[in-house]
C-alpha positions as CSV (number, residue, x, y, z in Angstrom):
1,X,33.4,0.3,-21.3
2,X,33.4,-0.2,-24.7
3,X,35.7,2.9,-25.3
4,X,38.0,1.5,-22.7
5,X,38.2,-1.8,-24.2
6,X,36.4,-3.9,-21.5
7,X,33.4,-4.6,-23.7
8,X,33.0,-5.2,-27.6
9,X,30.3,-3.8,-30.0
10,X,29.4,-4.2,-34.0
11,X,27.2,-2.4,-35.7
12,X,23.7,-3.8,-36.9
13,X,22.1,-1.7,-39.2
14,X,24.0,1.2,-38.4
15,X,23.2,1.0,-34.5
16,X,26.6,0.1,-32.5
17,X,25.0,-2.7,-30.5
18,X,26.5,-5.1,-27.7
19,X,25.9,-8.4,-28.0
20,X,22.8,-10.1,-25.0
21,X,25.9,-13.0,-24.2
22,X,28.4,-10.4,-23.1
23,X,25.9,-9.1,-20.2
24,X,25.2,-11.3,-17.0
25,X,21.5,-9.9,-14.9
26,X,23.6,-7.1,-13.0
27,X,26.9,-6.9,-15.0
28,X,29.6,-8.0,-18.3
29,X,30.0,-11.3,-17.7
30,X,33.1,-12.0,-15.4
31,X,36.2,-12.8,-17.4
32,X,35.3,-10.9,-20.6
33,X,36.8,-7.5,-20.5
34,X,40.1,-10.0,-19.4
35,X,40.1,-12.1,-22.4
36,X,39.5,-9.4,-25.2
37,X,42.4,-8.1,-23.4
38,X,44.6,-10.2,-24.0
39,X,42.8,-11.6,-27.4
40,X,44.2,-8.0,-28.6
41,X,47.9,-8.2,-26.9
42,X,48.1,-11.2,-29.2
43,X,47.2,-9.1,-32.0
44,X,43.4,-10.3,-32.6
45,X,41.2,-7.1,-34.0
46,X,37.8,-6.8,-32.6
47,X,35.9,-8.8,-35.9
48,X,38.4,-11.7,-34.9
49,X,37.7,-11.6,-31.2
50,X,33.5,-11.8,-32.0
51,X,34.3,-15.0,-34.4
52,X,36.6,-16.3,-31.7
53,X,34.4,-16.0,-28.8
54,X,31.3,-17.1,-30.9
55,X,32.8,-20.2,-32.9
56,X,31.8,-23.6,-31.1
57,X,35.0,-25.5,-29.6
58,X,34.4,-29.1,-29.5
59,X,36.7,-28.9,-26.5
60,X,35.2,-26.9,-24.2
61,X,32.7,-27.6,-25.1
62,X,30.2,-24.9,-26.8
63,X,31.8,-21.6,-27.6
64,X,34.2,-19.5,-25.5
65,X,31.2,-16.8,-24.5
66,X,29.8,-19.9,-23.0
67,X,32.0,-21.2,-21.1
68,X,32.9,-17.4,-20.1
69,X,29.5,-17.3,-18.9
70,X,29.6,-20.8,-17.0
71,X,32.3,-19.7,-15.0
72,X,34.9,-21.6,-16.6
73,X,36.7,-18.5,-17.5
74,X,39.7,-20.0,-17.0
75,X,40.1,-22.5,-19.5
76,X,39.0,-19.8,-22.3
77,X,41.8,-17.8,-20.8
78,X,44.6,-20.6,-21.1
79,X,43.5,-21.1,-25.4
80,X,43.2,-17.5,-25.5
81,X,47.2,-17.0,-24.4
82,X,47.5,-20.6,-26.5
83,X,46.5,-18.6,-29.6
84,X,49.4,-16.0,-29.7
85,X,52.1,-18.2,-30.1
């Protein structure tokens, strides 16, 4: 998944590790692999996507990997396409 670009890693202390918010109890949370998606159509690279989806958005509110994972993937979506124009 994460070869295929349907899951992001980063490496901690030379481990490549995924992150415990990016995994629901059976599965990537839904929405994910959609939004890095088209985070990197818009140009994002994968350090700018982790900042993205883990920077708090008074907005939403909480960060975008929350609201991905309180099924409100939808509005993440919308600021996601938002952000490449």
């Amino acid at each position: 998944m994460i070869r295929d670009g349907h899951l992001l890693a980063m490496r901690r202390d030379g481990i490549l590790v995924v992150p415990a918010a990016f995994l629901g109890e059976t599965a990537v949370v839904k929405g994910l692999g959609g939004t890095i998606t088209l985070l990197r159509d818009n140009g994002y690279n994968e350090d700018e996507i982790l900042t993205w989806l883990f920077t708090a958005d008074d907005t939403l509110p909480g960060t975008p990997i929350d609201a991905l994972r309180g099924d409100r993937g939808r509005e993440v979506k919308r600021r996601a396409q938002a952000m490449g124009f």
